[in-house]
N, C-alpha and C positions, 0 to 999 in steps of 0.2 A: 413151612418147609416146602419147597420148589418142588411142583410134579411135571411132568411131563403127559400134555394130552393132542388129542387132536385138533387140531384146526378148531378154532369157534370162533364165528363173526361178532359176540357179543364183547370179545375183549379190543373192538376197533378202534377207540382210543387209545388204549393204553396200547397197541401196537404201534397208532403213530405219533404216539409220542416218544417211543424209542427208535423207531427209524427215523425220525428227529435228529435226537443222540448220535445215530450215522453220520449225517450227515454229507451222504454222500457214498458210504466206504462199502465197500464188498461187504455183502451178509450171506455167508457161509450156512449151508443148511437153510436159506429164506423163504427160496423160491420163488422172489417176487421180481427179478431180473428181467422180466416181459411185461413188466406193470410199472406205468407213470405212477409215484407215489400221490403227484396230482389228480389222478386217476381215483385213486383209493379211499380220497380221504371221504367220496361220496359212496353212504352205505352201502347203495346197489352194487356198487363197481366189487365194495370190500367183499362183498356176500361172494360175487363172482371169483372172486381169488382164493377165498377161503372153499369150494368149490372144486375149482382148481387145484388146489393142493389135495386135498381129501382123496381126488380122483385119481393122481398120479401115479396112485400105489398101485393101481388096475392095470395089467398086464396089456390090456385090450383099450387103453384110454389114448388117446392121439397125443404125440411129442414129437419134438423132432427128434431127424435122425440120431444125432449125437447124443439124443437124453436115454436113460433104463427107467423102469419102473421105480419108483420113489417112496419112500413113507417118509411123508413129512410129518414132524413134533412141533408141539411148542412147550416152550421151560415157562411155566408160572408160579407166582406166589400168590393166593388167594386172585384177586381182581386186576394183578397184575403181571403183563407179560415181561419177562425175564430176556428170551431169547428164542431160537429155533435149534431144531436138530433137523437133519435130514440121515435117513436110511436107504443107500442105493442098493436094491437088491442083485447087481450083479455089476461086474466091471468090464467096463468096456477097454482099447486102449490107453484111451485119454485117464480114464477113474485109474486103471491099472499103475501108471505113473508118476500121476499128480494128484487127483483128486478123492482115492480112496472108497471105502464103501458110509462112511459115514461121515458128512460134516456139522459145523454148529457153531454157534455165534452168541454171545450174551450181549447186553446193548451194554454200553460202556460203563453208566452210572451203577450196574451190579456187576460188574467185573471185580475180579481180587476175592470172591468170595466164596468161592467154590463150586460154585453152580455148573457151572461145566463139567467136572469133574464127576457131579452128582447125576448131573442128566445124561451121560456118557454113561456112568454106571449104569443106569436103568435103562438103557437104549441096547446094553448087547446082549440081555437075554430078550428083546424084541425082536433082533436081527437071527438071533437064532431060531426064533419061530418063524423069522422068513427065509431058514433054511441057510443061513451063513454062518457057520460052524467057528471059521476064524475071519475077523473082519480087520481090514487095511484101511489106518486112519494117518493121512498125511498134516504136516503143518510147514510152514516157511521156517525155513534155517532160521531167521531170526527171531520167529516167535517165541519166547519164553514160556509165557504162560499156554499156551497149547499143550510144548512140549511135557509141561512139567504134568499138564491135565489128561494126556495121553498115559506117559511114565504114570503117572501112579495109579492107572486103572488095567498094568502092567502088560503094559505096550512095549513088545520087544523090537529096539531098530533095527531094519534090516540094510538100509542106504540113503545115501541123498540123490536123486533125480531132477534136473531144474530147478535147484533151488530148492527142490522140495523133501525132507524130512519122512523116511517110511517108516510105518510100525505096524505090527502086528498082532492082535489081542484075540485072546480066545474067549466067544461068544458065553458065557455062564448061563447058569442060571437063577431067577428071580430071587431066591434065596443068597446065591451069593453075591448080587447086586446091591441086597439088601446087607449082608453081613460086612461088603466092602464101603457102605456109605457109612456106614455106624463106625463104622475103625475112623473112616476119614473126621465125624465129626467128635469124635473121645481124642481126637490127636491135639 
């Protein structure tokens, strides 16, 4: 069963071997948009990223102007990584319109399987322990599978913006994170 935990350098493999899987594409919730994947694939480099992300969540940790504080996730299944989440703890204009307070990515080869869906569940009563009561999670008009991973972790729309798809979810708690993934897998 797919958990969601922190940053750890020891899954460096199986991280790029799914940014592999990318190939290129936007990874939502990554974090690693400042990092050569050529970069990466040497431990030091990875230890520094993983680092990196750990830290972002720090109020007091350096970013640019445009970034908020962060709690970055990763979705794995035993030894292997799944994908990422990210938690923005507050919204800026840009998050406010398009980007939302939480994004996430599954690598492609575990797409279609619910994972997202699962780790989104377990992600918003995290966000409401950082204080985000209702949290704003956007997707592309044309993404289906976002859309439907939002909706059923009852994501109410509110607009489209640039393209982009708004909704609205209220932060639970652990329990019913827990009571929403058990429905999702008895369906």
């Amino acid at each position: 069963m797919p958990l969601l935990i922190a940053p750890d350098a020891s899954y460096h493999s199986s991280w790029l071997e799914a940014a592999a899987e990318f190939d290129g594409a936007r990874r939502d919730g990554g974090g690693a948009e400042d990092w050569a994947l050529a970069d990466l694939a040497e431990a030091e480099s990875f230890r520094g990223f993983v680092d990196s992300l750990r830290n972002a969540a720090l109020p007091e940790a350096p970013r640019k102007p445009e970034h908020v504080p962060c709690t970055f996730l990763w979705v794995v299944d035993g030894r292997t990584f799944l994908g990422s989440l990210a938690i923005r703890h507050e919204l800026n204009d840009f998050l406010l319109n398009e980007g939302g307070h939480i994004g996430y990515s599954i690598r492609p080869s575990a797409r279609r399987r619910g994972h997202a869906a699962e780790a989104l569940a377990a992600a918003l009563p995290i966000a409401r322990k950082l204080g985000i009561t209702r949290a704003l999670l956007t997707c592309d008009e044309t993404n289906a599978g976002s859309r439907a991973t939002i909706e059923r972790n009852g994501g109410v729309y509110e607009d489209t913006r640039n393209g982009k798809r708004r909704y609205w979810l209220e932060c639970g708690t652990l329990t019913q994170a827990t009571q929403a993934a058990r429905h999702r897998t008895e369906e």
